[in-house]
N, C-alpha and C positions, 0 to 999 in steps of 0.2 A: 587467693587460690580458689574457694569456691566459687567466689562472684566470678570468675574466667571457665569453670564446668557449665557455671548453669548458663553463660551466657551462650555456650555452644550447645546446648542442650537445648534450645529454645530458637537458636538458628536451622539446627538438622529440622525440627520439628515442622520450620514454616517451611523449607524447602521440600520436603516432603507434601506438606497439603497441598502448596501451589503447584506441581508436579499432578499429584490428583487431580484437582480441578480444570485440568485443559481435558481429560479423557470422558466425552460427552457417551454416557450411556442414557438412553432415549427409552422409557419402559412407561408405555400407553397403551391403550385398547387398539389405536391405530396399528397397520401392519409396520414391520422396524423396516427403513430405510436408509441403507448402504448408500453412501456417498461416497464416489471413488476419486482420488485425483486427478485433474487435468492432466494428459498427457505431455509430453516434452513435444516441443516440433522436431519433427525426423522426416529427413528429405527422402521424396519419392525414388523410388529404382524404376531407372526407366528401362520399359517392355523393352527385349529385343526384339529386332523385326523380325516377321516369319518367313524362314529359308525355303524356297519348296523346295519337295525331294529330288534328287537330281536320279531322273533315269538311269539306270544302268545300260550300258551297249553291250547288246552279244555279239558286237563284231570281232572276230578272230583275225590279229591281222597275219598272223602266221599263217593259218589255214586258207586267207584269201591270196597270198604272196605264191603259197605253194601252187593254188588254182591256177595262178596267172602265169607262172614262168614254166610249170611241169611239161606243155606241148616244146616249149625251147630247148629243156632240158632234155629227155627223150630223142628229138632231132638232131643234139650234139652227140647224143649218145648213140646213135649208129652213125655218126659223123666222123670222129675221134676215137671211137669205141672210149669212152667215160665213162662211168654208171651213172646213171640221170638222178639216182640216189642222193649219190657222192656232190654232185653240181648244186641240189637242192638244197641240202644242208648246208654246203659251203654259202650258197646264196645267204640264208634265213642268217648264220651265224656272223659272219663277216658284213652284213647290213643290216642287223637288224631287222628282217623283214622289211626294208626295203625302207625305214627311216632312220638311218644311222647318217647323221652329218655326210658324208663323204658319197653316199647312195643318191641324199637327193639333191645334191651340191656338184656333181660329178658323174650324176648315173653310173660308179665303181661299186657293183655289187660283189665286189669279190678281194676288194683293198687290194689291188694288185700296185706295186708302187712304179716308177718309172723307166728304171733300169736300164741299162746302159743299151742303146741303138734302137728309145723309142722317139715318134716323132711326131705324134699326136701331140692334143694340147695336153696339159695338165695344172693341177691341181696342189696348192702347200696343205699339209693336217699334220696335224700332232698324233702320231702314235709311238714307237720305243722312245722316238726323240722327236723334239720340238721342229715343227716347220721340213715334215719330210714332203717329199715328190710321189706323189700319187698320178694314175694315170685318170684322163678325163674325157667322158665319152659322151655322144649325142645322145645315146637312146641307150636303154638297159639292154637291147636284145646285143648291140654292140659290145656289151660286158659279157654277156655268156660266150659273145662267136669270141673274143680276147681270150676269155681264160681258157676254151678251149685249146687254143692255139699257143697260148703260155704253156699250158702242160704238155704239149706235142713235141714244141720244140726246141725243148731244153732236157741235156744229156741228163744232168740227175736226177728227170722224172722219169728215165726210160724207163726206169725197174718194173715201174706201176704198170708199163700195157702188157707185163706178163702176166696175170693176174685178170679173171675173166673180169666182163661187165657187171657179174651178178655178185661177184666178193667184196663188198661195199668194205667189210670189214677189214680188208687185206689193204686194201685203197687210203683207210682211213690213216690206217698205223704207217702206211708207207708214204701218204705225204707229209708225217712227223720227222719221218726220219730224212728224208728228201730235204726238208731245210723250210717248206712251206710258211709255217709257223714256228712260232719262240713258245708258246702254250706248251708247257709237258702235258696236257691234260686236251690238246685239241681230237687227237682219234675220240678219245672217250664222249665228248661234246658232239662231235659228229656223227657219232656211233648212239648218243642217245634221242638229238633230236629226229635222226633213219626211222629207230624205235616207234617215239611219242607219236610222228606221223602217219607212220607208216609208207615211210616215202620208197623199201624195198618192191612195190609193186610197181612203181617205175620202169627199176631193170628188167621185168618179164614183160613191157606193155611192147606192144607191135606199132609200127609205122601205120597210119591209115594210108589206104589207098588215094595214090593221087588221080584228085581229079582234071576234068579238062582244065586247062586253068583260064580260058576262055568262057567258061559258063558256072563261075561259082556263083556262090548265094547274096543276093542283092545285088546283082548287075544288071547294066540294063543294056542288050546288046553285048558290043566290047569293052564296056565302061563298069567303073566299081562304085559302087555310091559307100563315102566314107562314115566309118562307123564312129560312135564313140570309142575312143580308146585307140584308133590307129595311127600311124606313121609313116608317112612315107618308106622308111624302111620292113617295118613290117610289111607292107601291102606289095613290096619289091619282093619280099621274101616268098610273101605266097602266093605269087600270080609267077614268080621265076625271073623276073627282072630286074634291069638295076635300077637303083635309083636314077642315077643320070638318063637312065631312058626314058625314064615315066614323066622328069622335068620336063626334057624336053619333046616330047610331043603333047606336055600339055601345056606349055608355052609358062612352067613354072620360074621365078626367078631366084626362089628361097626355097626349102622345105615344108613351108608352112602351111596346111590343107584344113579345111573347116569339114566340122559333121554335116552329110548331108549332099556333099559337095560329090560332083561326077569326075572322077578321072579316066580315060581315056590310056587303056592298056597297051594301044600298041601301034 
């Protein structure tokens, strides 16, 4: 029994000293010098590349949609007596300012669908239901003179021409009730985008005076030199002719006119 103490007594002791002897303390006139461990290898992170900043654009497209269609609107508006208000919000809402699928697929600024005794082309879109009939037009100015003429000549809009130009408000709530939209919530939509724009300065804007329509701005002679931005239909609309007139005396066989280019009014 003791020869088995002492012999553990004499093994704690060595494991102990050899224990001690690895711990090199270094105590010289020399300064003490820290040796640190080699690092583990640890794979690099690779840099991301650097994104430049992406500009922001102040372009409003709302505010440039309103710029571009408000002389069309206004002109339907002593047209049809409409509030040119009323036509603009409708625009901006129902096309998204003029990129909603259906606007630039269809130039249908207005989602009018096809309904019975039309005979234009058209167009399938998904809205209540999948794959409905929309109608589809050459040019956007062709969508305003449409819904113009949609609201005119259908009995359950008639309530609305009792109700001035200027009651954008009265117009709002009465094409809900009219059947217009399925929106519970569309007067209120049209009634706020009026608001944000201030598209009520519409209904008080006057007709400019028409000019000769023989001597407007960039012609040369009887001829119009074409702008960016026109159409054979517009340039019908503001010199007072038809299109089929303007084809033919300028020997066109299509619609299709380049900037730049002289057409020959009359």
């Amino acid at each position: 029994m003791k020869l088995k103490i002492s012999l553990v007594l004499i093994i704690s002791t060595l494991v102990l000293t050899s224990c001690g002897s690895k711990k090199r303390v270094v105590n010289s006139n020399r300064k003490q010098v820290v040796l640190e461990k080699t690092p583990e290898n640890v794979p690099d992170i690779p840099q991301l590349e650097q994104v430049k900043k992406v500009r922001k654009t102040t372009t409003n497209h709302t505010v440039a949609y309103i710029e571009k269609y408000a002389p069309i609107a206004v002109r339907k508006m002593y047209e049809y007596n409409i509030p040119a208000s009323i036509t603009l919000a409708q625009g901006v809402l129902e096309s998204g300012s003029g990129r909603s699928p259906l606007a630039i697929r269809s130039n249908n600024h207005f989602g009018i669908k096809c309904h019975r005794g039309w005979k234009g082309k058209r167009v399938t879109h998904d809205d209540d239901e999948k794959g409905e009939c929309f109608r589809k037009y050459k040019y956007p100015e062709t969508s305003y003179e449409d819904h113009s003429k949609f609201l005119t000549s259908r009995k359950r809009y008639a309530s609305l021409f009792k109700y001035k130009h200027t009651n954008y408000k009265a117009w709002a709530y009465g094409l809900r009730r009219a059947g217009y939209a399925t929106d519970r919530r569309y007067p209120q939509k049209l009634i706020g985008i009026i608001k944000k724009y201030n598209l009520s300065k519409y209904d008080y804007m006057k007709l400019p005076k028409k000019k000769n329509k023989y001597t407007p701005v960039k012609t040369v002679g009887n001829y119009y030199k074409v702008k960016k931005g026109d159409t054979l239909f517009s340039i019908a609309r503001k010199f007072d002719v038809s299109v089929k007139q303007l084809k033919e005396v300028n020997g066109l066989k299509d619609n299709t006119i380049s900037i730049g280019q002289h057409l020959l009014l009359q």
